[in-house]
C-alpha positions as CSV (number, residue, x, y, z in Angstrom):
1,X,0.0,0.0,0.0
2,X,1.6,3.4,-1.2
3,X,-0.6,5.9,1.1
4,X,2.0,5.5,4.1
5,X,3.3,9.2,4.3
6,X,4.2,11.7,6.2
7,X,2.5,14.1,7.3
8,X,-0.2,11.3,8.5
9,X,-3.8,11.8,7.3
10,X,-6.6,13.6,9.4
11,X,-9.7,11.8,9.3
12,X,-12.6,13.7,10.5
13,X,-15.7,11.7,11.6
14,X,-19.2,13.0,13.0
15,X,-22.6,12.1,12.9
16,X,-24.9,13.8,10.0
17,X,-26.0,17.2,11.8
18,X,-22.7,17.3,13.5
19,X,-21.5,20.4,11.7
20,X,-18.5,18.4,10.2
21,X,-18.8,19.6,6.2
22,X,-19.1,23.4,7.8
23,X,-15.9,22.9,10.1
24,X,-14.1,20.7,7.2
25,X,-15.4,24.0,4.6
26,X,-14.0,26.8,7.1
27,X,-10.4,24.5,7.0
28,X,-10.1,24.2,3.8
29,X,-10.1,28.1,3.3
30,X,-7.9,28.8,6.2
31,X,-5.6,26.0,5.3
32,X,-6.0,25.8,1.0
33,X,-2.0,24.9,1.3
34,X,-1.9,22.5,3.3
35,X,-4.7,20.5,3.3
36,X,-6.3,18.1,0.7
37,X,-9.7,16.5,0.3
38,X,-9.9,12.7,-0.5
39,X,-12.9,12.5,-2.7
40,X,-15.0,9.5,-2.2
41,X,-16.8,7.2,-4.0
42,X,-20.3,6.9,-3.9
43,X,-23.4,4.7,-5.9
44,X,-26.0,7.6,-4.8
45,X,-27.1,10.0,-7.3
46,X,-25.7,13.0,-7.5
47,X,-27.8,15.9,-5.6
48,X,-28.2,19.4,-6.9
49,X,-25.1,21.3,-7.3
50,X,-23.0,18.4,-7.1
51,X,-20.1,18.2,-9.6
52,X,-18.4,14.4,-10.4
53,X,-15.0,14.7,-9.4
54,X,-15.5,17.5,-7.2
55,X,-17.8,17.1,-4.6
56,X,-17.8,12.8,-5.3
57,X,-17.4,10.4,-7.5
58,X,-20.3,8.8,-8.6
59,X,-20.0,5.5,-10.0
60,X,-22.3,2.3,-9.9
61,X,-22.9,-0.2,-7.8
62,X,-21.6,-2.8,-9.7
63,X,-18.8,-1.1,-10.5
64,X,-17.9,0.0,-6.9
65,X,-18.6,-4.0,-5.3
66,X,-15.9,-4.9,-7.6
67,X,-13.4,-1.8,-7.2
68,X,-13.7,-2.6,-3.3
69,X,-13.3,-6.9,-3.8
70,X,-10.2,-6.1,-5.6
71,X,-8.5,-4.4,-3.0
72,X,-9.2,-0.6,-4.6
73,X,-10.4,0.9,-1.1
74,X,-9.0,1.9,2.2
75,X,-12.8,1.8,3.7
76,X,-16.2,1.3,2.2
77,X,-19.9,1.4,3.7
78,X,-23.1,1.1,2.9
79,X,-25.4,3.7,3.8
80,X,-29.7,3.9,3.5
81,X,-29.0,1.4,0.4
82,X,-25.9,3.2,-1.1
83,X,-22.0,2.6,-0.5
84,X,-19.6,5.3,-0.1
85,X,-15.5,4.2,0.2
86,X,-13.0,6.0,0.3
87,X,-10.1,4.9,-2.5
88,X,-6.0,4.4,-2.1
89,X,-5.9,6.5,-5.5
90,X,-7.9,9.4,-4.2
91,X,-5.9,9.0,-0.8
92,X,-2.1,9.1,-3.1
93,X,-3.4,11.9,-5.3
94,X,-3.2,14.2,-2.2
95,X,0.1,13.2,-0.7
96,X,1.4,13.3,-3.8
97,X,0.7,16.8,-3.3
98,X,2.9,16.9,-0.5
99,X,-0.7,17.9,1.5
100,X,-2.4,16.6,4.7
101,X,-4.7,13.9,2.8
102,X,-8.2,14.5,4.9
103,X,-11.0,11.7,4.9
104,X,-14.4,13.0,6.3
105,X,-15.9,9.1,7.1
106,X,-18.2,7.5,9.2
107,X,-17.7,5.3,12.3
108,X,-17.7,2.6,9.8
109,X,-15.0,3.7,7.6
110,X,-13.0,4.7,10.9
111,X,-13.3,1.1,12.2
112,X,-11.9,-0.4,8.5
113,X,-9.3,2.2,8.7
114,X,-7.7,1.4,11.6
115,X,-7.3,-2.3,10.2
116,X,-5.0,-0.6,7.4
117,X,-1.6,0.7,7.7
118,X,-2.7,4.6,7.0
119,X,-2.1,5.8,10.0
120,X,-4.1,9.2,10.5
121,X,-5.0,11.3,13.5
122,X,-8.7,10.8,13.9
123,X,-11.0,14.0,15.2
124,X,-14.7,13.0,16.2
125,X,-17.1,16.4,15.5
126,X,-19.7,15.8,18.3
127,X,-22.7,17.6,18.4
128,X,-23.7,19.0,22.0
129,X,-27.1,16.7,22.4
130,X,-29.0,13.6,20.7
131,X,-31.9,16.4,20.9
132,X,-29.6,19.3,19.5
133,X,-28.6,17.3,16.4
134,X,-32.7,15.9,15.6
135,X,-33.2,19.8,15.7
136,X,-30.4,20.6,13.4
137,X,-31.3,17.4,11.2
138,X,-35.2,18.6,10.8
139,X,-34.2,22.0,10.3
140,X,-32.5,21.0,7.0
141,X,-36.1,20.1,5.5
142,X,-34.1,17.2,3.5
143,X,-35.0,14.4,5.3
144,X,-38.4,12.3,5.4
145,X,-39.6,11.0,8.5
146,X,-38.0,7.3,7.8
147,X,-34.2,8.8,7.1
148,X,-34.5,10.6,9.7
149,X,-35.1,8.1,12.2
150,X,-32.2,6.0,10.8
151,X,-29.4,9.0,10.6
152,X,-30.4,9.8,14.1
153,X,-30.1,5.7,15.3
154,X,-27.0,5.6,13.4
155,X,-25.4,9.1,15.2
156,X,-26.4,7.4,18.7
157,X,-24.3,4.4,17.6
158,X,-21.7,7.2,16.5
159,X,-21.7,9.3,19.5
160,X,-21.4,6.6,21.8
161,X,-18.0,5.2,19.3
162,X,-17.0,8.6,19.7
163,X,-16.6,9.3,23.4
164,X,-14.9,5.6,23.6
165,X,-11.3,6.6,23.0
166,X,-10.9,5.9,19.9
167,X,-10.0,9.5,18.7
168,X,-7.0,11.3,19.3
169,X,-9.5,14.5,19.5
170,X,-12.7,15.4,20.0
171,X,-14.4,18.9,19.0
172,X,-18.0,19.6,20.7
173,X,-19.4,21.7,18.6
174,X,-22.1,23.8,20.8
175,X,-21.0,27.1,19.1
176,X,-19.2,27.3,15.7
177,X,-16.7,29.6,16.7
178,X,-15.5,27.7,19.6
179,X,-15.4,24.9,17.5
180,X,-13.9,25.8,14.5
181,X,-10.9,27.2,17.5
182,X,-10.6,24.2,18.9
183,X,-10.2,22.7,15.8
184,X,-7.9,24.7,14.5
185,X,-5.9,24.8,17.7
186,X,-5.7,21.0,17.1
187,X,-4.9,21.1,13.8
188,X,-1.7,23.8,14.1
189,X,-0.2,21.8,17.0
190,X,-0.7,18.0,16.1
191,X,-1.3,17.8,12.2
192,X,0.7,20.9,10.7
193,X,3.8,20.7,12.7
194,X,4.9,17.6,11.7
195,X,4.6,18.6,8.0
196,X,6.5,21.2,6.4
């Protein structure tokens, strides 16, 4: 496997709701040098806005099942009937950057990843309550009664993973600011000193 590097990955992990993509957003413009985003794979359609190559990409399910049984993938899940994975070339395309390669995965993925010789510091974006994040969740309007009853048994499975100690860090995000600060804090003293 060629994604052993240095500096190690960042995989950042957090229940839907948790406000990981607006922390993992606010890094990438404070950090555009430094970082890099693995793109995923994932047999879901693509939603509005969403660009192939960019945001994911979107392959079938076929195509994926045999990508991951021949030894393509670092981590793969399935998720409400679609899989997502996460591949060694998306993974080498970053390093070969000479950039923090950064893997925004479930609790699933996290588990398959620490079977594998990558290596990275894991961060676990909590959200402050079970209540707080069914409040966040509905507020998106994106979800039907069904989905969301399965994100939010899925983040109580998460949450309790979480606060097991099996991240080297763990953000509660209560208040952006604070958040995105202790984050940040986090990333300047553990992930960006041992790179250039």
């Amino acid at each position: 496997m060629s994604v052993l590097q240095n500096p190690r990955p960042l995989v950042l992990c957090g229940p839907s709701g948790s406000g990981k993509s607006t922390l993992l957003k606010k890094m990438m413009e404070d950090f555009p040098d430094r970082f890099g985003f693995s793109i995923s794979h994932t047999t879901r359609k693509p939603r509005p806005g969403e660009v192939h190559g960019q945001h994911y990409h979107f392959t079938t399910m076929d195509e994926m099942r045999q990508a991951v049984a021949d030894g393509k993938f670092i981590e793969s899940a399935t998720f409400c009937g679609n899989m997502y994975g996460t591949s060694k070339a998306a993974v080498d395309a970053v390093a070969q950057q000479g950039k923090v390669c950064v893997l925004d995965i479930d609790v699933q993925g996290v588990k398959q990843i620490k079977n594998t010789e990558l290596n990275p510091l894991y961060v676990f974006i909590k959200p402050p309550s079970l209540e707080e994040l069914k409040s966040r969740l509905t507020g998106r309007k994106t979800e039907s009664e069904e989905s969301l009853t399965h994100r939010l048994k899925v983040a109580s499975e998460e949450l309790e993973y979480g606060t097991e100690d099996n991240f080297d860090f763990i953000v509660i995000n209560d208040n952006l600011e604070g958040a995105y600060n202790q984050l940040k804090t986090f990333l300047e003293n553990e992930v960006l000193k041992s790179g250039k």
